[in-house]
N, C-alpha and C positions, 0 to 999 in steps of 0.2 A: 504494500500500500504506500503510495508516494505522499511523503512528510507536507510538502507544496503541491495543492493541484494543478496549479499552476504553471508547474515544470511538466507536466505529461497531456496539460489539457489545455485549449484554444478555449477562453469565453466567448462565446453567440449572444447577445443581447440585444432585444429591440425591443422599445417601450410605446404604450400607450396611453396618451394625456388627456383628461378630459378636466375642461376648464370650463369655468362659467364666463359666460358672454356679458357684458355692462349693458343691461338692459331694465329697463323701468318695471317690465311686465314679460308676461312668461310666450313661450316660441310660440304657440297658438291660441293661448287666452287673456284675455286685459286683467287678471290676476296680477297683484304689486311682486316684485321680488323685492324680499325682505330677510332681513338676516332678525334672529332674537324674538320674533313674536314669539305670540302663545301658538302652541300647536293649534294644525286645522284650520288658521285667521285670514291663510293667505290662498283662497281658493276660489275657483270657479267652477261652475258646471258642467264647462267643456272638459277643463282637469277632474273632475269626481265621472266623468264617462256617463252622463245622463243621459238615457233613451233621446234618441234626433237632436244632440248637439252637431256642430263638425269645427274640425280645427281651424281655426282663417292664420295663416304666416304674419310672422311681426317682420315689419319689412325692414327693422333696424339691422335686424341678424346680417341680413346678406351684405351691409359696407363693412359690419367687423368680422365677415369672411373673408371678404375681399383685401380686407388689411392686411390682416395674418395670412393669406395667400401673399403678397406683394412683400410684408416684408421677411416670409420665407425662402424667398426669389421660386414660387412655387406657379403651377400653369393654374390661375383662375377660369375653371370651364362655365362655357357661356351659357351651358345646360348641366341640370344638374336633378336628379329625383328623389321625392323620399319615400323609403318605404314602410313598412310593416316587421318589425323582430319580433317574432311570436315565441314568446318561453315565459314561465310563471313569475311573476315580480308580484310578493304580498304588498308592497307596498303602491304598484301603480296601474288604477282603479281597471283601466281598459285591458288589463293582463295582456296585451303588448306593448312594443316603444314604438314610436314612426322616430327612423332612424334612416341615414344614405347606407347603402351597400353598392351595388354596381357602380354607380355616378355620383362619387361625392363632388361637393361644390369645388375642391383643391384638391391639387396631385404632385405629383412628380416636384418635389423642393427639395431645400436643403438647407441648415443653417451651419455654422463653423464653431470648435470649440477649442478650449488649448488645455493642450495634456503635456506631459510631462517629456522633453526635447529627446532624452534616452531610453533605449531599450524600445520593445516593440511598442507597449504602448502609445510612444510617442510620434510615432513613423506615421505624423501626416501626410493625407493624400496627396496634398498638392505639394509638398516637400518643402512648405517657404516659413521661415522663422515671422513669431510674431513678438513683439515685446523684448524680452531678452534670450539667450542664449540658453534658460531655462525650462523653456516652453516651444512648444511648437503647433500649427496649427494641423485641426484635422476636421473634414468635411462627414457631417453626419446627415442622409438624406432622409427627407420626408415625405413618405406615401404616400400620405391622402392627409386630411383634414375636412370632416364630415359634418353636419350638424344633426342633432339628437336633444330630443328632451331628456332630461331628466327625472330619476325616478323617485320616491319619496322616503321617506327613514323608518327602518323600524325600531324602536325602542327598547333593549330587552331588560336593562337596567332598574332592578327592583326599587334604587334607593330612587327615581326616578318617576315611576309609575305605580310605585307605594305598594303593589303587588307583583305577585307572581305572574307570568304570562305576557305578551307581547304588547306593545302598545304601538300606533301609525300614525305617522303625522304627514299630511301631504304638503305641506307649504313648501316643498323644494320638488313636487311632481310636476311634471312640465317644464321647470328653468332650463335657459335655452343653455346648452354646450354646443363645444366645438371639441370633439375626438380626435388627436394628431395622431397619430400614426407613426414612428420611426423607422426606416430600415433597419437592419438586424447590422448594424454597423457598430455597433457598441463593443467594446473588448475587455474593459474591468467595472468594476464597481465606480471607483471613481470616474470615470470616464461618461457613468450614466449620470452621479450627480453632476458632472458639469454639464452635460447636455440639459438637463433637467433648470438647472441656473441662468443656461444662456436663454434659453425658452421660454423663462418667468418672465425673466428682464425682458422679451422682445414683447412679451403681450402688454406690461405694463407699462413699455415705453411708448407705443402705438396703441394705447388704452381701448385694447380689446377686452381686459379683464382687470380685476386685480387680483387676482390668484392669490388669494387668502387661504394659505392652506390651512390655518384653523375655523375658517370657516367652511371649508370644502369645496371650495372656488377651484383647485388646483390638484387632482388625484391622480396617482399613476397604476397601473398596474404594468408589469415587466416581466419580459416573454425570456425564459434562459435555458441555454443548453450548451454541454460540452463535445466536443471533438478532439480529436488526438493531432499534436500539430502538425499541418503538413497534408492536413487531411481537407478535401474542397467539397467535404458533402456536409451538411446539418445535421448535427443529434437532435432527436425527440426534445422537443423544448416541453417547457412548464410554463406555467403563467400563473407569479404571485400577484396578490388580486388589492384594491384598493390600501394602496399605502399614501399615505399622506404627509409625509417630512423625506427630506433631504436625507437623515440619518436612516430613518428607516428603509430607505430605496437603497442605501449602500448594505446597511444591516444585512436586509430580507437577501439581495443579491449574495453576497459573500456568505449567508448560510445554506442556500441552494448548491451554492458551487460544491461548497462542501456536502451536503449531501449526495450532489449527482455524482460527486468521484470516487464516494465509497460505497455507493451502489455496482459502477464503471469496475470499479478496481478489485469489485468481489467477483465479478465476472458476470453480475444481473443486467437488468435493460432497464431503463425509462419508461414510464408509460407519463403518455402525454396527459395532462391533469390541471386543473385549478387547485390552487396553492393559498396559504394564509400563515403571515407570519405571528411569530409568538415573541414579539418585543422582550417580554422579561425572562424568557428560556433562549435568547438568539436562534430559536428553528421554525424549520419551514416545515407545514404539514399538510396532509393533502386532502380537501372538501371534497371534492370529486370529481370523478374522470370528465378528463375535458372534453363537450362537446363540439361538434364542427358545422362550419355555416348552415349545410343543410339541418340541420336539426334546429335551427333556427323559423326553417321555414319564411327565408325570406320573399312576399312579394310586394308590386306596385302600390302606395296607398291609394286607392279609387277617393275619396276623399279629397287628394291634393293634386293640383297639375304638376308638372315636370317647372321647377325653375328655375327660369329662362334670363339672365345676365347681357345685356348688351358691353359692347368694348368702348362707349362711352362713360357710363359708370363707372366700370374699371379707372380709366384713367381720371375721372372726377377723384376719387378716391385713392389712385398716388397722387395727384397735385396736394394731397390734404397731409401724407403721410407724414411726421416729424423725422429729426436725424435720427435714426435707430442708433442701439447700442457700437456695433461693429463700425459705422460714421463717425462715432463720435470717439471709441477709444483713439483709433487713428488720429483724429483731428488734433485730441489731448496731448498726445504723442510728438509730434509734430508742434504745436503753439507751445504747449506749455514747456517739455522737456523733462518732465518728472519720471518721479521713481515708477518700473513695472507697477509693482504692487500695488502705489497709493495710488494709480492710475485705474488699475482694476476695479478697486473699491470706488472709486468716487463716480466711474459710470455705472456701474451697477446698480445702480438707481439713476430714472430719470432725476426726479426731486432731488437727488443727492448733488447730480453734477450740475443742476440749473443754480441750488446754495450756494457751490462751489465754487462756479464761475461769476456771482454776484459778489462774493466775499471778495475773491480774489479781485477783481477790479476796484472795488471799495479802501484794498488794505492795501492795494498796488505792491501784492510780492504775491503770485501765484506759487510758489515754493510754500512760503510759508500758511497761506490758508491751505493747501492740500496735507502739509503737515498735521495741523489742527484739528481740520476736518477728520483726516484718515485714522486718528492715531486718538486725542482727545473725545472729538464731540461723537465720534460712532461707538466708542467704549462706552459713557453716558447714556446714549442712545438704545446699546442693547443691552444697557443695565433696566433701563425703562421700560422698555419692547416698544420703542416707539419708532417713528418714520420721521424726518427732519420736519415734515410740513406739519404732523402732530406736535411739536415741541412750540414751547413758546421764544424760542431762540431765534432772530430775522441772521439772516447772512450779513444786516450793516451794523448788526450790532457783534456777531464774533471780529468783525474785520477793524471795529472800533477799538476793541480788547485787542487784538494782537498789535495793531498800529501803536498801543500801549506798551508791550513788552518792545517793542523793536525799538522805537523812543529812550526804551533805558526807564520809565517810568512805573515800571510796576517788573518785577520779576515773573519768572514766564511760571513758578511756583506758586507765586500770590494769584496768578491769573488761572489757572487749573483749578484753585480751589474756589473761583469766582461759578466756574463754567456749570457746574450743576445746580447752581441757584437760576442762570440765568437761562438752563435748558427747562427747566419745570416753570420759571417764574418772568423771566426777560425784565427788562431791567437798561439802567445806562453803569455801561463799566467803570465811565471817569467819576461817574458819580459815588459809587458802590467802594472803591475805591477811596477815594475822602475821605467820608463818611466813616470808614472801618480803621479807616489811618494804614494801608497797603503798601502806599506809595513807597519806591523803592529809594532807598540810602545813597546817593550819590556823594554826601558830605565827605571830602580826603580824612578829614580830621578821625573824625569815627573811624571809618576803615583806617584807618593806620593803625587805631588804638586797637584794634579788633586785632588788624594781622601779625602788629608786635608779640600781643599776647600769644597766638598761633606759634607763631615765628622761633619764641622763647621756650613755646615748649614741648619742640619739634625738632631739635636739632639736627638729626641724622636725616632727615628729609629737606632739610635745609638746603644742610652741604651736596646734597645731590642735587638738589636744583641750580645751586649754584657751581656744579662742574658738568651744568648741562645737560644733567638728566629732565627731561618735563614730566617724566612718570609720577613724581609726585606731587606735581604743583596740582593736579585735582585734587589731591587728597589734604592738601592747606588750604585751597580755597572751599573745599568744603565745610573744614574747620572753622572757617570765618563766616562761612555761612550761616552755619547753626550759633555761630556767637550773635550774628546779627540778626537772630530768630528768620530766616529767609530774606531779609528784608532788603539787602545791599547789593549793588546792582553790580551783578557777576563781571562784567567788561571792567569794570572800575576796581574791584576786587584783582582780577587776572595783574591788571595794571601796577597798580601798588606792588601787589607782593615780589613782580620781577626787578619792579624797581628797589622797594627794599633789602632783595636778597644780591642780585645782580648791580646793581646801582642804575638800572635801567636798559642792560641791553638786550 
């Protein structure tokens, strides 16, 4: 049995995303979509499958199809039909879905992700480095992208439903999705959350969604199977079935693997199956054998016409598109000149880079607001679980704060301990500042006294800096730091003590 499955087996992965669409009301009824009602509140008659309702299309759906087509670089087809998926759902009343199968509304796309420069994983398709020497890019295509209602919840949850036995709530039956589809192009765990992240970001930069995955906006289920390397046929995949976190799509992947290699490696077989992972035991196990389309029983819904897209629309709706993520890291790249990293993070949200670029022209050092940003305010941030535009923090007010430390007027120490006041509360920094007496010690007099004291009783640190060594001059000016309770403005600190020690050079 091999220690790594890894070293004997190829991972196959291809995922299936089903997002909610940004819509007022649901894909075939003027029913609200709502998140947090009371079960049941959010319904229509067309949704409860009343004897001589019929669906009428919400015509919003089709431009945030066409978005997420366009900015998939995917073929938006100018015909498209929905049909009928006939299998038991207790929870959605007409015990089918109208769902696309033959002719979904999107096909054939692709979005790019970046994985790790060495070793197989990294061997992007198109072989061109993106960001730094770390990373490389690799092209993950996209099947289809369909539209489907959604089904409604069932409840099993005692503390919940105060009793034993099942409870339905349909206020999410009917909300409209869109099912993406991936090609089996995926090769490790990681490799699906990134796909999975650049995917988020493109819906919520093109505000087709906002993919809330605690609210269910955002679920994947993920198709995986192994082969022996070298090998150009497919193993029997599986399909772990609604996972809803980042952590859990690498989890649930990385315990299947491991189960299909010690199946493999006993010399048994896969059977193709729907799968459910067990978060607090990391295993995958198996609900039931997986059916296949025909058991679906899919046909035409006699209900709804075939629809029909003209290439006017289409391009109504790129004239509308915003810079997507892949535009805009580029752009970052190229203007600004910043780090990979804080570069990654700061598009990875629209909201984040829109802050960013308002900070940074306000504080006039785009170095230093991506610093802040990247490093500071998103620590805060995901201390909170908040989003930049929930906080009460405006971008001219961090860019006021840091144009304070750069000034020399407040230590970049005093100013961190400002920033979680001013992400819950907002506020004026020079003001807050005053007020608390922050302002930083520039007086020579004091810092002398401070770094005499240091200086004195420091010796062997001394004479090292004075034959040239800088290794310790951090470690006296931090001295003097804490003498001057944080207060003393580090450049001026630095200053003094070379002078003291060196006579200035």
């Amino acid at each position: 049995m091999t220690a790594n499955p890894l070293e004997r087996y190829e991972v196959v992965i291809g995922l299936e995303v089903h997002t909610h669409l940004r819509t007022e009301s649901k894909l075939f009824s003027p029913a609200p979509v709502r998140y947090g009602d009371a079960p049941n509140h959010d319904v229509h008659p067309i949704d409860l499958a009343m004897p001589g309702v019929l669906p009428v299309l919400n015509e919003r759906v089709i431009d945030l199809a066409i978005r997420l087509g366009l900015a998939t670089h995917s073929t938006v087809n100018t015909r498209s039909v929905f049909s009928r998926k006939n299998y038991f759902y207790p929870d959605l009343p007409k015990g089918y879905q109208i769902s696309q199968y033959e002719e979904p509304v999107v096909s054939d796309g692709w979005i790019e992700i970046e994985v790790p420069a060495s070793g197989e994983a990294g061997k992007g398709k198109k072989g061109k480095k993106k960001g730094d020497s770390a990373t490389s890019v690799k092209r993950i295509g996209v099947t289809r992208a369909h539209l489907e209602e959604d089904a409604g919840k069932s409840i099993h949850d005692v503390a919940v439903t105060g009793a034993d036995g099942t409870h339905i709530d349909l206020n999410r039956a009917g909300v409209p999705l869109l099912e993406i589809v991936s090609e089996p192009d995926l090769r490790s765990a990681a490799e699906a959350g990134a796909y999975l992240r650049s995917l988020r970001s493109i819906l919520r930069y093109i505000e087709v969604s906002d993919a809330d995955m605690e609210k269910g906006q955002f679920r994947c289920d993920a198709n995986v199977s192994l082969r022996l390397h070298g090998s150009s046929e497919f193993g029997t995949r599986t399909e772990i079935k609604n996972l809803n976190s980042f952590a859990n799509v690498e989890g649930a992947i990385g315990a299947e693997i491991l189960r299909q290699s010690e199946i493999l490696d006993d010399g048994g077989e896969i059977q193709q199956a729907t799968m459910a992972y067990d978060v607090d035991r990391r295993r995958t196990r198996v609900l039931r054998l997986k059916e296949n389309a025909d058991d679906y029983r899919y046909f035409d819904d006699p209900d709804l016409i075939p629809l029909l897209i003209d290439e006017a629309r289409i391009q109504a709706v790129r004239a509308e598109l915003p810079e997507l993520p892949e535009e805009k890291l580029e752009r970052f790249r190229e203007q600004y000149n910043l780090a990979a990293e804080a570069t990654q993070i700061l598009v990875g949200s629209r909201s984040l880079a829109d802050f960013f670029e308002r900070c940074a022209e306000a504080c006039g050092s785009a170095k230093a607001a991506a610093n802040w940003i990247a490093r500071d305010l998103r620590q805060e941030l995901n201390e909170r679980n908040l989003e930049v535009e929930d906080s009460a923090l405006e971008a001219e007010t961090l860019a006021s704060l840091i144009r304070l430390v750069e000034e020399g007027r407040v230590t970049a120490k005093s100013a961190r301990d400002l920033l979680p006041e001013l992400v819950e509360r907002g506020g004026d920094p020079e003001a807050l500042i005053q007020e608390r007496g922050l302002e930083a010690v520039s007086d020579t007099g004091l810092i002398d006294g401070w770094a005499s004291q240091v200086i004195e009783a420091n010796a062997a640190a001394v004479e090292s800096v004075r034959e040239g060594d800088d290794k310790p001059l951090n470690f006296l000016m931090g001295q003097v730091m804490k003498a001057a309770q944080g207060k003393a403005n580090p450049a001026e600190v630095r200053k003094r003590l070379l002078e003291m020690i060196r006579g200035g050079d």
